[in-house]
C-alpha positions as CSV (number, residue, x, y, z in Angstrom):
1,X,46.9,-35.7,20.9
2,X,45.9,-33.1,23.4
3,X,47.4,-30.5,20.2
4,X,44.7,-32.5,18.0
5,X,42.4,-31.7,20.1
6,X,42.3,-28.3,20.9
7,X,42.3,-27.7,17.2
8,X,39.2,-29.9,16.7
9,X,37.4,-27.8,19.9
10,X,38.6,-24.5,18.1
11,X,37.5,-25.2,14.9
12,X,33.9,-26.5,16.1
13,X,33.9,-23.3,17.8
14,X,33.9,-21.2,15.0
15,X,31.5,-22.9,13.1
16,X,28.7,-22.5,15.9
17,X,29.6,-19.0,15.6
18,X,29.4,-18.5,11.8
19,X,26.5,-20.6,11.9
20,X,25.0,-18.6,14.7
21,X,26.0,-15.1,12.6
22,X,24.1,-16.6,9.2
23,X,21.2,-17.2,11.1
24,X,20.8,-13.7,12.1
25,X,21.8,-12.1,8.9
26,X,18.9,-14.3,7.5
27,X,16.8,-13.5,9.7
28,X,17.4,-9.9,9.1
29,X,14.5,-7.1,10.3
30,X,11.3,-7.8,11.5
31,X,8.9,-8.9,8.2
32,X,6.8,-5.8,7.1
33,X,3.0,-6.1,5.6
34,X,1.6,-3.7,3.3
35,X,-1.3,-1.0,4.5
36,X,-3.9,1.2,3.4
37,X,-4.7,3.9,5.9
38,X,-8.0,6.1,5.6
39,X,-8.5,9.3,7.5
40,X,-11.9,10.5,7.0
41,X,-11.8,14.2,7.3
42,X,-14.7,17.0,6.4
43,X,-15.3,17.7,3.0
44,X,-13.3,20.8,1.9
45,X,-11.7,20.5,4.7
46,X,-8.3,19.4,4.3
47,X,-5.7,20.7,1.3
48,X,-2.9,19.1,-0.7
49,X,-0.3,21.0,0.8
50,X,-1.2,20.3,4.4
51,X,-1.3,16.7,3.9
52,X,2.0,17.4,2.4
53,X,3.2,18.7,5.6
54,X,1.4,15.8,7.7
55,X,3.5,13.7,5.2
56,X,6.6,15.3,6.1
57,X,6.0,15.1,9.7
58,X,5.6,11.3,9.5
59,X,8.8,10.7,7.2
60,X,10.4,12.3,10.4
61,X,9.0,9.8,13.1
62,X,8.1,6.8,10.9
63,X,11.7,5.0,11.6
64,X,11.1,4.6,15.7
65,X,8.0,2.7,14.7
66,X,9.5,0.3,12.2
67,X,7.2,2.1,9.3
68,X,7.7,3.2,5.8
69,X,5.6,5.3,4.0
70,X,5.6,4.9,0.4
71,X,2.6,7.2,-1.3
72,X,-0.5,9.0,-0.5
73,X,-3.8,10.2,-2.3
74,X,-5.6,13.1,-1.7
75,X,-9.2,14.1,-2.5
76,X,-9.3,17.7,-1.2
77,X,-13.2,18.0,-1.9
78,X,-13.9,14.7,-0.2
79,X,-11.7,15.2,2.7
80,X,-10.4,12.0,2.3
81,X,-6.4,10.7,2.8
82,X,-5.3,7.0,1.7
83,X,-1.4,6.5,3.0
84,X,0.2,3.5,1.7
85,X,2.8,2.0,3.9
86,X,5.0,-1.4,4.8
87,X,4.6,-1.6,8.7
88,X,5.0,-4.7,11.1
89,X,1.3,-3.8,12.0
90,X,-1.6,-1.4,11.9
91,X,-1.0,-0.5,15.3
92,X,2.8,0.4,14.1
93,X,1.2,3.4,11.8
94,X,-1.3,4.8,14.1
95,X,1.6,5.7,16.8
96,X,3.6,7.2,13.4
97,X,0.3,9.6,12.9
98,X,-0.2,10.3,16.9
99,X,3.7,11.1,17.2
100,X,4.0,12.9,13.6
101,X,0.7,15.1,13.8
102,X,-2.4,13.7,16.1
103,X,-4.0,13.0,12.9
104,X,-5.7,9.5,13.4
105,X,-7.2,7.6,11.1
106,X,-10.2,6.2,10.6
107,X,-9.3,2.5,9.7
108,X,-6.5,0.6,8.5
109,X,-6.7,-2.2,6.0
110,X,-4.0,-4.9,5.4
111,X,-3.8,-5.3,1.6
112,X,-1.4,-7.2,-1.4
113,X,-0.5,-5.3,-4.5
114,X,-0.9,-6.1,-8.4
115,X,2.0,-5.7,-10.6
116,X,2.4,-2.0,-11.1
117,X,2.1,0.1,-15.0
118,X,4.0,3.1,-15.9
119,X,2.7,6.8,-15.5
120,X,2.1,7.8,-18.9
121,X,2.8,11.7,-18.6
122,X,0.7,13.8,-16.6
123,X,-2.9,12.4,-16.7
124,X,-5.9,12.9,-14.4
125,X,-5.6,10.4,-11.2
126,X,-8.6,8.2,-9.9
127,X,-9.1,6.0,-7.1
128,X,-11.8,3.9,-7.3
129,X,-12.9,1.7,-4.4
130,X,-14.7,-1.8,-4.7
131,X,-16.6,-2.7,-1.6
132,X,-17.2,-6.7,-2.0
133,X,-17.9,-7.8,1.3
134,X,-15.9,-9.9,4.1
135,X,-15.5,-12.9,2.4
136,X,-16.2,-12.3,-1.6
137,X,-12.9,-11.7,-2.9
138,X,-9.4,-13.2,-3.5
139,X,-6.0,-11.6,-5.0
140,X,-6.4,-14.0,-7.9
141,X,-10.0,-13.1,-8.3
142,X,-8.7,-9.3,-8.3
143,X,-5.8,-10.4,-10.6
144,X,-8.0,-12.1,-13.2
145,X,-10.2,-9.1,-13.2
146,X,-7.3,-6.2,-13.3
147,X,-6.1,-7.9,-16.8
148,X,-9.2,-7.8,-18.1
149,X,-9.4,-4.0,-17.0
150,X,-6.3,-3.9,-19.1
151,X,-7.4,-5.4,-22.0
152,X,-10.3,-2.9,-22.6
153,X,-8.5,0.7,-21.0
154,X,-7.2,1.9,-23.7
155,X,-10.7,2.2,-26.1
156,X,-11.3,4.5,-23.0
157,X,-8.0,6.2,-23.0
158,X,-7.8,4.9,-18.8
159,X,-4.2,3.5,-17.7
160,X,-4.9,1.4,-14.6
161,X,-1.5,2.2,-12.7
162,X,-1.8,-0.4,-9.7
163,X,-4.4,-2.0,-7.6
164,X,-5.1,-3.7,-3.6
165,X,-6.9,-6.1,-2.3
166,X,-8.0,-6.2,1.8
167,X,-8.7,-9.8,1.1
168,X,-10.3,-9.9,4.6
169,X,-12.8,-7.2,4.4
170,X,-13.5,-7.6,0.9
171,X,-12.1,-3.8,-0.2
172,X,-10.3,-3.3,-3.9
173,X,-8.8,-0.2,-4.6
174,X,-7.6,0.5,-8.1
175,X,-5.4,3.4,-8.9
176,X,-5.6,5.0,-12.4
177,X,-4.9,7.7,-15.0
178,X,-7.7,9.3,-16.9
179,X,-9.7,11.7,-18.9
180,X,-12.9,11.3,-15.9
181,X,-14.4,9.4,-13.3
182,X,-17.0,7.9,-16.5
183,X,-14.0,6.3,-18.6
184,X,-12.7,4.2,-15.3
185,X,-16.5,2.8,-14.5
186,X,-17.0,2.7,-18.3
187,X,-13.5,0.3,-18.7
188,X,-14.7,-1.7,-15.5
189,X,-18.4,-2.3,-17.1
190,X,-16.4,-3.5,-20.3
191,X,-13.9,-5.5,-18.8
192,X,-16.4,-7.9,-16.1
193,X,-19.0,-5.8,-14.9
194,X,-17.6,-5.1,-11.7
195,X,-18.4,-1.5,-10.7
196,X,-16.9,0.6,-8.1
197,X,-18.7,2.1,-5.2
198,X,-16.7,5.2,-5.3
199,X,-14.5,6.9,-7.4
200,X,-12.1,9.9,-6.5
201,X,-10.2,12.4,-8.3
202,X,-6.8,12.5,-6.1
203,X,-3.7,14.1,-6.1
204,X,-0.7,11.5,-5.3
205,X,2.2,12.7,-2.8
206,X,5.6,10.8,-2.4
């Protein structure tokens, strides 16, 4: 009997464990949210190759702070920076910046992505920003817009590449190949009339 029971005790035993084990294996890391970060520099005064570096820099630190950068955009002539990143929060990417290179930036906007299109070879890129207002705009409001984009693109020889939504502030950025800055507002006037408030030739860093 007393056999019997030791063998019940053990085996109970082990399941609390296992049990205990596949509850932290599904919990796994902490969840990550996508972000757009803007650095707002002086016009002319920043260059592909140093953001390159900056880049670098922040590859090096960006594990300690539980953040991954995936892309960035440059507009050299602008002095503008847009870093795309998964990070528990926005605080998470400004201490990456202050640790990689003091280079703050100027906001940082939670966003969701579209479905993502092929580069097709070496094309121009653009990145044309949508400011709706707090309040004005949902994904599948971006969504429904974005296939109509994709309908009309090629009578304007654009290939919309990806887009984001900052749902909360009301901010769409749209990323894109093509021939100038006139075929991407041209596609968009086609496609539902929604025009962008700015749109930037950029070089894209990995």
């Amino acid at each position: 009997m007393n056999r019997r029971r030791w063998i019940l005790t053990a085996a109970v035993a082990v399941l609390v464990v296992a049990q205990g084990w596949s509850r932290a294996s599904d919990a796994g890391p902490s969840a990550k949210q996508l972000f757009i970060d803007v650095h707002e520099l002086s016009p002319g005064g920043v260059t592909a190759e140093a953001v390159a570096e900056a880049h670098v820099k922040d590859l090096a630190v960006q594990g300690a702070h539980g953040v991954e950068f995936e892309k960035y955009w440059v507009d050299a002539e602008a002095g503008l920076v847009y870093c795309l990143s998964r990070a528990p929060d926005a605080a998470s990417i400004v201490s990456t910046h202050r640790e990689a290179h003091g280079l703050l930036p100027a906001i940082v906007l939670p966003v969701s992505e579209g479905q993502a299109a092929r580069l097709r070879g070496e094309g121009r890129l653009f990145l044309d920003i949508h400011r709706l207002g707090a309040g004005n705009v949902t994904a599948k409001a971006v969504a429904d817009a974005h296939a109509k984009d994709l309908a009309v693109q090629d009578a304007h020889g654009v290939n919309f590449i990806q887009y984001w939504v900052d749902e909360t502030d009301g901010v769409v950025f749209c990323l894109s190949q093509a021939p100038n800055a006139d075929a991407v507002r041209a596609t968009h006037q086609e496609a539902h009339g929604l025009l962008p408030d700015r749109i930037l030739e950029v070089t894209q860093g990995e």
